[in-house]
N, C-alpha and C positions, 0 to 999 in steps of 0.2 A: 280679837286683835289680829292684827295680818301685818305678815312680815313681808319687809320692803326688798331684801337680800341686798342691801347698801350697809356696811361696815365702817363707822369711822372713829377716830382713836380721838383721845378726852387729851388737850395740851397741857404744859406746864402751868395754865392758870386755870385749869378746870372746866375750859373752854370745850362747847363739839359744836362741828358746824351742821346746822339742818340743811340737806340738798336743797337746789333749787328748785329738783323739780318736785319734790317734795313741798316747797314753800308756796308754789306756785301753784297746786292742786289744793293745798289748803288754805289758801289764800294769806299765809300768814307774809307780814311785811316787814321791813325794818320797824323797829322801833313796837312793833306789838307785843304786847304782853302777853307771855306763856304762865298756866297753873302747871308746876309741879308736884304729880302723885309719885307716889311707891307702895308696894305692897309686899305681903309677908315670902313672896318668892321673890323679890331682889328686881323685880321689873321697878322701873324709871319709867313713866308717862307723861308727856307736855303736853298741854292742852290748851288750848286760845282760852285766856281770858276775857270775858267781856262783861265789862263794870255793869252795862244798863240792864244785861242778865240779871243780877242783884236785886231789880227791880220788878222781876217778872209779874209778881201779885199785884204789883203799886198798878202797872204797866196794864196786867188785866183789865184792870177796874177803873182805867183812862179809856182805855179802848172800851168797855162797856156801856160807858157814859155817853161815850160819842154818837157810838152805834144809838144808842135809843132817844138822842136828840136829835140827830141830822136822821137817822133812816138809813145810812151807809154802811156797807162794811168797814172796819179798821181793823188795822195792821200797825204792830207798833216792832220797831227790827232791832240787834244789834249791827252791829259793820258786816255780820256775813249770811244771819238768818233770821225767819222771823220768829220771835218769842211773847207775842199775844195776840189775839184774834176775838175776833168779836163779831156777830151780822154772819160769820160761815161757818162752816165745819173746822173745828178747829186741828181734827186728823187732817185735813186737805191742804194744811199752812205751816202750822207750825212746827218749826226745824226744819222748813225749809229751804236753801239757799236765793238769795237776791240774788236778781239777774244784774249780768254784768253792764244795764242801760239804767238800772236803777245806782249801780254800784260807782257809776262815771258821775252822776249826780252829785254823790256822797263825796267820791274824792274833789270834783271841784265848789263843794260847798254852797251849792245851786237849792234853792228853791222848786219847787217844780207845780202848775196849776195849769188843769188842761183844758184849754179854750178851743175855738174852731179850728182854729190854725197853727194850732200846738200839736208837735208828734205825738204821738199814743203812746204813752209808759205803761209797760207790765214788769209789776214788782219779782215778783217771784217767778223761778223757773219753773213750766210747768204748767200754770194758772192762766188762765185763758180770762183775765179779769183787768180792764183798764183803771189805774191809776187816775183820780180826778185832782188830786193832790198829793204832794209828797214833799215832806218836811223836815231838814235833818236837824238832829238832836246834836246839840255843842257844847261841850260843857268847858271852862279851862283852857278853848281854842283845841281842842278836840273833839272831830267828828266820832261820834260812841254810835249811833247809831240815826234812824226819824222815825217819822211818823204821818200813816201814809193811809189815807180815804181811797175805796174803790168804788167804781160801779156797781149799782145793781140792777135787775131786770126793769123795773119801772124808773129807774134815776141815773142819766147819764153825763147828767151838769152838777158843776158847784156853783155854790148862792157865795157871795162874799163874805157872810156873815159863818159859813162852815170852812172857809179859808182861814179866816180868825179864828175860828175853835181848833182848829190843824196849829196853826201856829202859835195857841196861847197851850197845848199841849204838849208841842215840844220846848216852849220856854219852860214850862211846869215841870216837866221829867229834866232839863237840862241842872234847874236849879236846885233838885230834889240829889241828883249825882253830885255837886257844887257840897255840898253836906256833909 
């Protein structure tokens, strides 16, 4: 754990405010949900919750499916990182943070499928791997996270038909959190 040397006092309704900048390096927003730990020496720990985390085995074995019907890598994300991998190194992806071109996607609730004349999306920070689709997961009217196809060395288009499997995967995980 690593200390922030930021001090702040609990108010009359039990209230502490997380800094900004604080909020803002961990991307946490209004309205997100924290997990509260403690442990047997008196430490208090918040932790971003993310429901589609819950899912991460379901989430595996969507992403594994994909991968070995289209041929593509997949990537299935919460709102900050990714949490299944399929088609790569899964040391090379997962927990790792979405890039903030992937993250503008999410918050404006956008679709994404990359054609001639479509900008280049790279999902993850880091990955030197282009997005051919990127799908966000909804559940409730909340974006939880998507679900996102990459290039690979022999394949650098998508078929219509793995647009549909991109987006009948995030219907499928959306409805699975609906649950």
């Amino acid at each position: 754990m690593k200390a922030t040397g930021i001090v702040r006092r609990i108010d009359d309704l039990g209230r502490v405010v997380i800094p900004k900048e604080i909020r803002r390096t961990m991307r946490i927003r209004e309205g997100d949900p924290l997990e509260i730990y403690t442990d047997n020496s008196g430490e208090v720990i918040f932790k971003k919750y993310s429901p589609i985390g819950e899912l991460a085995d379901f989430s595996n074995q969507i992403a594994d499916s994909i991968t070995s019907t289209t041929g593509l890598i997949t990537l299935i994300f919460d709102r900050d990182h990714c949490i299944a991998a399929s088609g790569v190194s899964k040391r090379e992806v997962l927990e790792r943070r979405i890039s903030s071109q992937a993250e503008e996607i999410l918050e404006n609730r956008e679709k994404y499928f990359a054609n001639k004349n479509s900008e280049k999306l790279f999902t993850l920070e880091g990955v030197d791997k282009q997005a051919l689709a990127f799908v966000p997961i909804i559940s409730n009217g909340d974006v939880l996270g998507a679900v996102a196809v990459l290039e690979t060395e022999n394949k650098h288009s998508i078929s219509e038909s793995e647009e549909k499997v991109c987006l009948m995967a995030a219907s499928f995980l959306s409805k699975q959190m609906e649950q």
